[in-house]
mmCIF file of the N, C-alpha and C atoms, coordinates in Angstrom:
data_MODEL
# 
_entry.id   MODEL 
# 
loop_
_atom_site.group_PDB 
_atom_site.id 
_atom_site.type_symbol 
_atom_site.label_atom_id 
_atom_site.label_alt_id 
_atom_site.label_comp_id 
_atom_site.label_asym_id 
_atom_site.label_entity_id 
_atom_site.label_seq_id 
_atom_site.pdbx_PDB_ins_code 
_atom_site.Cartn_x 
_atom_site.Cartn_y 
_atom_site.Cartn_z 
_atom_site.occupancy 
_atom_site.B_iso_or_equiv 
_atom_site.pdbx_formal_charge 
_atom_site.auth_seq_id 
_atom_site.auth_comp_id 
_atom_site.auth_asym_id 
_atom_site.auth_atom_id 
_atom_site.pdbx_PDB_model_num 
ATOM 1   N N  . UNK A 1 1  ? 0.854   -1.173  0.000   1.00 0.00 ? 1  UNK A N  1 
ATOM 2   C CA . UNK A 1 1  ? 0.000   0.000   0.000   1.00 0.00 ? 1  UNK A CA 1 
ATOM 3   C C  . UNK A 1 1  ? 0.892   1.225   0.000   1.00 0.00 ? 1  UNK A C  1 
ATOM 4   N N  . UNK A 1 2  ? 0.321   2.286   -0.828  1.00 0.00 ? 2  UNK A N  1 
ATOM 5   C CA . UNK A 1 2  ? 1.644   3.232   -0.972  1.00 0.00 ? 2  UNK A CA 1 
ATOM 6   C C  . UNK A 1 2  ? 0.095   4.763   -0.503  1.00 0.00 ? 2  UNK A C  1 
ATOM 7   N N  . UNK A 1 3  ? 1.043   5.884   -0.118  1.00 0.00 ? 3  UNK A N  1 
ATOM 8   C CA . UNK A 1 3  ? 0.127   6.797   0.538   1.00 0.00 ? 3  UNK A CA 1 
ATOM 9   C C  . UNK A 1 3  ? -0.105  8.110   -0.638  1.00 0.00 ? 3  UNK A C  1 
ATOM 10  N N  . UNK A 1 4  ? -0.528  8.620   -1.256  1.00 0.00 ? 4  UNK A N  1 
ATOM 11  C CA . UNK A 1 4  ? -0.884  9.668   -1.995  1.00 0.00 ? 4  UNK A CA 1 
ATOM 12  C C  . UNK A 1 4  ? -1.158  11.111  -1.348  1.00 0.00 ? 4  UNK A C  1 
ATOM 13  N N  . UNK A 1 5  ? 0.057   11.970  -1.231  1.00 0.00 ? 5  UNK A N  1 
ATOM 14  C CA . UNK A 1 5  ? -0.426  13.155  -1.073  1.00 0.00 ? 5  UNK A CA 1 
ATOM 15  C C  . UNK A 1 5  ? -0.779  14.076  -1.727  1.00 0.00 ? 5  UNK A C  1 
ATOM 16  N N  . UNK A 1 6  ? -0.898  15.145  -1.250  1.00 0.00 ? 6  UNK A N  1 
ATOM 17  C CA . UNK A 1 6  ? -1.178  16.364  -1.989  1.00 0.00 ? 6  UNK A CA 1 
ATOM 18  C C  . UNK A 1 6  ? -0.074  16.528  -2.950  1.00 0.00 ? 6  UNK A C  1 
ATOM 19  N N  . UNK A 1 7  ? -0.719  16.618  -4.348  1.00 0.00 ? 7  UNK A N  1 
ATOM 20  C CA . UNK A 1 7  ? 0.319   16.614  -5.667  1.00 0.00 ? 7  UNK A CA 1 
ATOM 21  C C  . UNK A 1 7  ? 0.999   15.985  -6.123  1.00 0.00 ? 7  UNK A C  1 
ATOM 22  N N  . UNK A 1 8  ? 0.616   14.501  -5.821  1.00 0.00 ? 8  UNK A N  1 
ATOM 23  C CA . UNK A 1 8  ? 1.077   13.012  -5.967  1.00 0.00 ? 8  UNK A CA 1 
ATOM 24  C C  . UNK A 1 8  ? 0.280   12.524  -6.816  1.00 0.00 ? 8  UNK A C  1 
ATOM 25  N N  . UNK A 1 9  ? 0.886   11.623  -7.537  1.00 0.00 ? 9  UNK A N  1 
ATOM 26  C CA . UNK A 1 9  ? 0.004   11.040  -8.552  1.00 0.00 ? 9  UNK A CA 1 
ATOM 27  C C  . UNK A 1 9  ? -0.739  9.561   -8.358  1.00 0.00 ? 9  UNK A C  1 
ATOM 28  N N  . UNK A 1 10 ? -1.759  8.991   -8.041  1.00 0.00 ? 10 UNK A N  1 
ATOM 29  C CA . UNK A 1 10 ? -2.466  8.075   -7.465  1.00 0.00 ? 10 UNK A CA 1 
ATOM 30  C C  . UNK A 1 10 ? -1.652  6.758   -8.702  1.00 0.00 ? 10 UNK A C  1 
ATOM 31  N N  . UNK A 1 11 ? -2.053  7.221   -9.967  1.00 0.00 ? 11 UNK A N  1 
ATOM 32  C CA . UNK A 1 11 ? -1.582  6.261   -10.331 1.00 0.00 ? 11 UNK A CA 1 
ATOM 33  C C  . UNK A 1 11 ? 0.103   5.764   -10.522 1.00 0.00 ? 11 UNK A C  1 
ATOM 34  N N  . UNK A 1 12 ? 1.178   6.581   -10.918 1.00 0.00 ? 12 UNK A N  1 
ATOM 35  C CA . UNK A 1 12 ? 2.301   6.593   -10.061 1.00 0.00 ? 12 UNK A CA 1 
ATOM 36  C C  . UNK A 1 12 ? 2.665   5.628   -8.719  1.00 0.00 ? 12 UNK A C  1 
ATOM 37  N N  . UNK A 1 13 ? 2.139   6.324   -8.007  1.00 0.00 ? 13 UNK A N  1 
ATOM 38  C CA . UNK A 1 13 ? 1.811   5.414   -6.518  1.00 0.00 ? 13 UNK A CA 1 
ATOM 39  C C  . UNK A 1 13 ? 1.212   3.744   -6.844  1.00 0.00 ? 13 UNK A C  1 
ATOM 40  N N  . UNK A 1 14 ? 0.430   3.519   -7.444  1.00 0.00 ? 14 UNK A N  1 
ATOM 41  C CA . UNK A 1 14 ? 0.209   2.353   -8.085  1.00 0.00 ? 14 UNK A CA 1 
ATOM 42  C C  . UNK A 1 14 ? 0.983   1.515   -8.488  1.00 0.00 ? 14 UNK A C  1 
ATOM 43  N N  . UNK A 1 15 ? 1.882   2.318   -9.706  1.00 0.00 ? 15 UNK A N  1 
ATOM 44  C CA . UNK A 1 15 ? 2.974   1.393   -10.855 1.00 0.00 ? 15 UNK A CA 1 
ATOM 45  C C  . UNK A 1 15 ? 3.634   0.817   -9.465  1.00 0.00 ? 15 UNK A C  1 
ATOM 46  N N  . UNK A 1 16 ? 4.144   2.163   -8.687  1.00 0.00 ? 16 UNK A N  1 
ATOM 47  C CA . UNK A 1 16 ? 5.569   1.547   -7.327  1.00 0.00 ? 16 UNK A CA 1 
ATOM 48  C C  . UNK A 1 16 ? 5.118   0.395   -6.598  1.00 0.00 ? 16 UNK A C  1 
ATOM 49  N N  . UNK A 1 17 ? 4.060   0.538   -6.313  1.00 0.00 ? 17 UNK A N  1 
ATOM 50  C CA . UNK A 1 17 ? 3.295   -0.427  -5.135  1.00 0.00 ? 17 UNK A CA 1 
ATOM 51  C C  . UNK A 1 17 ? 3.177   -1.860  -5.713  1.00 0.00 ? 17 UNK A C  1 
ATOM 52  N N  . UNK A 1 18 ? 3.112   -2.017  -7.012  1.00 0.00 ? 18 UNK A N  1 
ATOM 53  C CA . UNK A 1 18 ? 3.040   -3.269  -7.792  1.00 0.00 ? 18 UNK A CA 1 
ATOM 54  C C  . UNK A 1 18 ? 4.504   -3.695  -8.339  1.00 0.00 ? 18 UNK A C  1 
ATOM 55  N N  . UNK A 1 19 ? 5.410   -2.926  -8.251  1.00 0.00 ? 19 UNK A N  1 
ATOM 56  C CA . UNK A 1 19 ? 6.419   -3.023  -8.509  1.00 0.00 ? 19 UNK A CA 1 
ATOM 57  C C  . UNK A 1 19 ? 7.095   -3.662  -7.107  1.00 0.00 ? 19 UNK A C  1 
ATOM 58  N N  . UNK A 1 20 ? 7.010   -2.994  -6.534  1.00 0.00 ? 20 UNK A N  1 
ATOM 59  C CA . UNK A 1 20 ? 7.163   -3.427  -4.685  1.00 0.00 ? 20 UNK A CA 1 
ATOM 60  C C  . UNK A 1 20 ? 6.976   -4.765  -4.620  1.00 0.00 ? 20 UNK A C  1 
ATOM 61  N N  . UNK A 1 21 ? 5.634   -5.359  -4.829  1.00 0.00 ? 21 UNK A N  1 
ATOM 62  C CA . UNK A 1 21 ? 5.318   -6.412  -5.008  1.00 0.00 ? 21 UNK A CA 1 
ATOM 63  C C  . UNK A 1 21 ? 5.848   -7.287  -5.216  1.00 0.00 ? 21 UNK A C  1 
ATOM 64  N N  . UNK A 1 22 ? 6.508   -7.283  -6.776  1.00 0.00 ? 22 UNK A N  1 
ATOM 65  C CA . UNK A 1 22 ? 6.975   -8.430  -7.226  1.00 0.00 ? 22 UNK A CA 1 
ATOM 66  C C  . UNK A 1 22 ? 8.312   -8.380  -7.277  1.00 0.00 ? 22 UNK A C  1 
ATOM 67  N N  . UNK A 1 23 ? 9.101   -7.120  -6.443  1.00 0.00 ? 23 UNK A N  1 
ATOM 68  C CA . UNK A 1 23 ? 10.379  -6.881  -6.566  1.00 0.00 ? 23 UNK A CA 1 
ATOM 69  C C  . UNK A 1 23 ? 10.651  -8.062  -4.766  1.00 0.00 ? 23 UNK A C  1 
ATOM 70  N N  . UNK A 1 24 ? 10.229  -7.780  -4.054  1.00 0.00 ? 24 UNK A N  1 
ATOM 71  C CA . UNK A 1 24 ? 10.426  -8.629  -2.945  1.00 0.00 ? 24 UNK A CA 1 
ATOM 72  C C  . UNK A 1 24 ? 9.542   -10.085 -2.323  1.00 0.00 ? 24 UNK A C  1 
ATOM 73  N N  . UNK A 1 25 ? 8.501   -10.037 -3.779  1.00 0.00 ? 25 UNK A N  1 
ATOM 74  C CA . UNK A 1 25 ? 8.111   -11.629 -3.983  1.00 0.00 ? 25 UNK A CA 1 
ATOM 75  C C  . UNK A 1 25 ? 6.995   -11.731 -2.750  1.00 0.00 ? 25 UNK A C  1 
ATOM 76  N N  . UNK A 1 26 ? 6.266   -10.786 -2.279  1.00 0.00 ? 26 UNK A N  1 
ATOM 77  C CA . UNK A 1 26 ? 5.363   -10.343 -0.918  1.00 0.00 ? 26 UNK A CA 1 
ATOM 78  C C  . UNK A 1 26 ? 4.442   -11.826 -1.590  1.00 0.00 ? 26 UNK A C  1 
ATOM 79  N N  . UNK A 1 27 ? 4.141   -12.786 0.088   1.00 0.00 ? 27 UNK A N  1 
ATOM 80  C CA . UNK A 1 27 ? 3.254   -13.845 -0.327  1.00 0.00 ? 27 UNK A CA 1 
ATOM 81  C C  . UNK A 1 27 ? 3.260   -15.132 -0.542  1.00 0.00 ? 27 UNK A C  1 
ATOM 82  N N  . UNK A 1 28 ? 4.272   -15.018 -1.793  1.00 0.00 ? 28 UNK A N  1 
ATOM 83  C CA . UNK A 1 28 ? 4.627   -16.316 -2.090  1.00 0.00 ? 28 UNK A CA 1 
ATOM 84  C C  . UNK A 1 28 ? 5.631   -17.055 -1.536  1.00 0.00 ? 28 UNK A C  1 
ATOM 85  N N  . UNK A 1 29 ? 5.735   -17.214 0.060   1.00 0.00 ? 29 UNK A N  1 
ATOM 86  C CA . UNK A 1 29 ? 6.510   -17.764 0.963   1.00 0.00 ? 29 UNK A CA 1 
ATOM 87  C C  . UNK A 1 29 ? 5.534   -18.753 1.574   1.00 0.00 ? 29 UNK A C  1 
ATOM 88  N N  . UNK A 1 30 ? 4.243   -18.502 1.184   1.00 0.00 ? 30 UNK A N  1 
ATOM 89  C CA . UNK A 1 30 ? 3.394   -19.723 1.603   1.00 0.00 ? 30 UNK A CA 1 
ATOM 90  C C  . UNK A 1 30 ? 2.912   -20.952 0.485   1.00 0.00 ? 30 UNK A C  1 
ATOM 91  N N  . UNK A 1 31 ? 3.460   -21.919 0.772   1.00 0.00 ? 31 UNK A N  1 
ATOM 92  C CA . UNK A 1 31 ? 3.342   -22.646 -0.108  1.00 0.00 ? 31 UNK A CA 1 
ATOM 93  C C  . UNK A 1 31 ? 1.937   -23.466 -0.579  1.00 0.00 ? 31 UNK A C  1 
ATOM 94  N N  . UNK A 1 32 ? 1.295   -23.565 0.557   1.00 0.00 ? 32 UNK A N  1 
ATOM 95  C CA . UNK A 1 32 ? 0.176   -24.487 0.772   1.00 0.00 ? 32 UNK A CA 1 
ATOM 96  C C  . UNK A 1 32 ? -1.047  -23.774 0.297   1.00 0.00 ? 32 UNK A C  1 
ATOM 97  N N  . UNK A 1 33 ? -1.072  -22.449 0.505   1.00 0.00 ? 33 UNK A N  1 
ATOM 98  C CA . UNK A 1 33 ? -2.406  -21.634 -0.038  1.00 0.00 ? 33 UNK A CA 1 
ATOM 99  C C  . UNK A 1 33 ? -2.127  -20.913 -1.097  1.00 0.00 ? 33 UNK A C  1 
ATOM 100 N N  . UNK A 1 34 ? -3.283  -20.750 -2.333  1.00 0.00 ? 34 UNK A N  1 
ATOM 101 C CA . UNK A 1 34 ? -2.520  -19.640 -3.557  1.00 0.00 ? 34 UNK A CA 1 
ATOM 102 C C  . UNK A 1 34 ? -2.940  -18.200 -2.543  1.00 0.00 ? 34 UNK A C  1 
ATOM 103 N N  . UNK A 1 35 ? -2.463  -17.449 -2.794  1.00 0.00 ? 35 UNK A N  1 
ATOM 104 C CA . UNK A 1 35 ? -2.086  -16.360 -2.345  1.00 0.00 ? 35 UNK A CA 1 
ATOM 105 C C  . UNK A 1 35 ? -2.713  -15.152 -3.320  1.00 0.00 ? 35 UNK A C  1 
ATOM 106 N N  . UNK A 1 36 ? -3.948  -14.215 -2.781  1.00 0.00 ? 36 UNK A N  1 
ATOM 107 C CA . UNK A 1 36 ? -4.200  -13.199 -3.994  1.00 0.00 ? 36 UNK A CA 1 
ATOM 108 C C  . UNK A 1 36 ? -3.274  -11.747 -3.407  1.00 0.00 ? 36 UNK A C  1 
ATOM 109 N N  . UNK A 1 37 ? -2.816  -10.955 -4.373  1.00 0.00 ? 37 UNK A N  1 
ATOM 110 C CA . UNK A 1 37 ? -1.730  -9.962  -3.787  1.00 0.00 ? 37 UNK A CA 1 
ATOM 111 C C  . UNK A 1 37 ? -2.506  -8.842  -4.506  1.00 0.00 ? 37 UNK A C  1 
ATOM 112 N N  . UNK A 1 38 ? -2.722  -7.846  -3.669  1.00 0.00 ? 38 UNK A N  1 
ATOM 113 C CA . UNK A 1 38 ? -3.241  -6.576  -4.060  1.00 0.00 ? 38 UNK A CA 1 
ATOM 114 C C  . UNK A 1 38 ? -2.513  -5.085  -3.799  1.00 0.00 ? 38 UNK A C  1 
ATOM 115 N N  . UNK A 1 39 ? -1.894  -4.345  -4.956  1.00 0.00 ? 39 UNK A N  1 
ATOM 116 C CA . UNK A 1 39 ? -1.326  -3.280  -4.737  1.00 0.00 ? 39 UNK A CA 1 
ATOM 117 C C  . UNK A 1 39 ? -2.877  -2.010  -4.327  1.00 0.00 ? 39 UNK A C  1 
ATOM 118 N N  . UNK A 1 40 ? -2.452  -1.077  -3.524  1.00 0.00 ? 40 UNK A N  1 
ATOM 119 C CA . UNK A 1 40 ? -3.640  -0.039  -3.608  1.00 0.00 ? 40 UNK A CA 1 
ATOM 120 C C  . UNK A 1 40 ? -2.852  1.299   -2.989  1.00 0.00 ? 40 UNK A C  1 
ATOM 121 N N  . UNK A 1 41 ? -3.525  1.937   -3.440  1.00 0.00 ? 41 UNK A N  1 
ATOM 122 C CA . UNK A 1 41 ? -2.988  3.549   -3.005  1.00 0.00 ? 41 UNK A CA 1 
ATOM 123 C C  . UNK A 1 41 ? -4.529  4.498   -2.107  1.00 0.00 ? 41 UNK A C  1 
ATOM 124 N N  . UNK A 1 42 ? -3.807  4.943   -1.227  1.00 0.00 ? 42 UNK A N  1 
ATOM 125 C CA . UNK A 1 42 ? -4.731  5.581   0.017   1.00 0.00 ? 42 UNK A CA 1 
ATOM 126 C C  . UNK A 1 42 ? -4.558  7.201   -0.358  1.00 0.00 ? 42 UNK A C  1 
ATOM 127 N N  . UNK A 1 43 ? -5.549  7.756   -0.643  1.00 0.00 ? 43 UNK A N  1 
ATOM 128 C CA . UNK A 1 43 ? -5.205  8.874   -0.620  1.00 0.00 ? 43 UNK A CA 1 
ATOM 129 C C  . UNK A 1 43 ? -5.479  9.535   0.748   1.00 0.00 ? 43 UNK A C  1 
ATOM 130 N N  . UNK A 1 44 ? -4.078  10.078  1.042   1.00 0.00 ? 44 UNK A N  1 
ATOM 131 C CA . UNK A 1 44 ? -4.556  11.338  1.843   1.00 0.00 ? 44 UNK A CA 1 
ATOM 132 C C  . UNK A 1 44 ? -5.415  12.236  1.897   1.00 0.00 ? 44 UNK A C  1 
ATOM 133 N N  . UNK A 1 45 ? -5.432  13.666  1.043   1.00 0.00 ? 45 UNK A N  1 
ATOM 134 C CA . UNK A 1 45 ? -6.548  14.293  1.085   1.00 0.00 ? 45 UNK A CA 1 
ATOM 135 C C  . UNK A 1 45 ? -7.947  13.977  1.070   1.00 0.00 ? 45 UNK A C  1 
ATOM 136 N N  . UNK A 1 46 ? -8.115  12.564  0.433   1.00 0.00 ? 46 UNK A N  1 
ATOM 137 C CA . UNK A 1 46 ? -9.673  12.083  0.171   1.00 0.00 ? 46 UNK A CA 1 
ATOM 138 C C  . UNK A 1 46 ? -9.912  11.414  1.455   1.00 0.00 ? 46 UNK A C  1 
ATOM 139 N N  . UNK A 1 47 ? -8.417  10.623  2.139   1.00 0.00 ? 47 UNK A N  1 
ATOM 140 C CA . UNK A 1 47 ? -8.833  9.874   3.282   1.00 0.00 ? 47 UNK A CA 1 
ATOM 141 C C  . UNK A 1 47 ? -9.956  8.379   2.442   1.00 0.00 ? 47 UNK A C  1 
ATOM 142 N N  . UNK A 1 48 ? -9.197  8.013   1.590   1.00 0.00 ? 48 UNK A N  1 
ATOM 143 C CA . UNK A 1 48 ? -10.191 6.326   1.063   1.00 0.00 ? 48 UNK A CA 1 
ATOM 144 C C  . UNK A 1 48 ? -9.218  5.957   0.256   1.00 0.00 ? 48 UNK A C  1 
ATOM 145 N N  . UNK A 1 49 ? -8.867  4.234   0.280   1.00 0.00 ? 49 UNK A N  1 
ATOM 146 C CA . UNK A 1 49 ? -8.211  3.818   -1.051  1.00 0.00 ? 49 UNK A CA 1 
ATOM 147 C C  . UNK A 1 49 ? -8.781  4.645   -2.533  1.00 0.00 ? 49 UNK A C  1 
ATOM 148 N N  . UNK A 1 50 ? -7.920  4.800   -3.305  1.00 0.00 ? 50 UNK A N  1 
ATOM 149 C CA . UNK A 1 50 ? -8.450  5.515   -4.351  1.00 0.00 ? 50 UNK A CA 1 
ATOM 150 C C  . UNK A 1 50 ? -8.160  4.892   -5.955  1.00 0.00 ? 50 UNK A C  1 
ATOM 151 N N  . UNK A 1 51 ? -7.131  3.602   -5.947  1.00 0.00 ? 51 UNK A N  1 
ATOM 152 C CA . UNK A 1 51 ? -7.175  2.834   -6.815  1.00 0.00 ? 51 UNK A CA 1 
ATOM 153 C C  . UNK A 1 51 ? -6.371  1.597   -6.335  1.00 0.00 ? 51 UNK A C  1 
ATOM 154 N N  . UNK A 1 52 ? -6.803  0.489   -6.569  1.00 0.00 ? 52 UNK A N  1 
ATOM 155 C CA . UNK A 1 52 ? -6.436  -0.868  -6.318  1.00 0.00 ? 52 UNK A CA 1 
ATOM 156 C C  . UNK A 1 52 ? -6.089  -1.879  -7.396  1.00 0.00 ? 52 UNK A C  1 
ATOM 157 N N  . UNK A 1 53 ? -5.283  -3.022  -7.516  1.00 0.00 ? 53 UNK A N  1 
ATOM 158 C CA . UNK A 1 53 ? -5.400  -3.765  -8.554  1.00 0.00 ? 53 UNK A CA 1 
ATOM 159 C C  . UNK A 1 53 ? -4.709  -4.992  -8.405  1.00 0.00 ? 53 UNK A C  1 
ATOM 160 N N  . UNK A 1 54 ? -4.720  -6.217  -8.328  1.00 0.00 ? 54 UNK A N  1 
ATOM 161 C CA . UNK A 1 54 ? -4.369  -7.241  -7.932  1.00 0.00 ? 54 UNK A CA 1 
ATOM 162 C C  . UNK A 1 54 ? -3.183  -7.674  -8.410  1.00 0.00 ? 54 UNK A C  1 
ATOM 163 N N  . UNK A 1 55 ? -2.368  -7.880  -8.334  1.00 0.00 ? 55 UNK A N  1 
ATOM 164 C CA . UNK A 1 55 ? -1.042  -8.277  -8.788  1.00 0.00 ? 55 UNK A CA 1 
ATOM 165 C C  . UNK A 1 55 ? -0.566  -9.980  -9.271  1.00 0.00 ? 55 UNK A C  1 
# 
């Protein structure tokens, strides 16, 4: 989850957060369950996730 401030770009914040993801492999240390992985960005000023997307 990555945080969006004032004059930040939500989707930006997105690309990183999914990038994050699969750069340190988040999840797939469990072998026994499939695992669903979701990047999302919180905006500050709105105070609500403001875009999400499963990885």
């Amino acid at each position: 989850m990555k945080c969006a401030r004032d004059g930040e770009s939500p989707e930006k914040k997105l690309e990183e957060a999914k990038a994050q993801i699969l750069k340190h492999d988040y999840g797939n240390y469990i072998p026994v369950k499939k695992t669903r992985r979701f990047a999302m960005v919180f905006s500050v000023p709105e105070q609500k996730i403001v875009l999400s997307e499963e990885v």
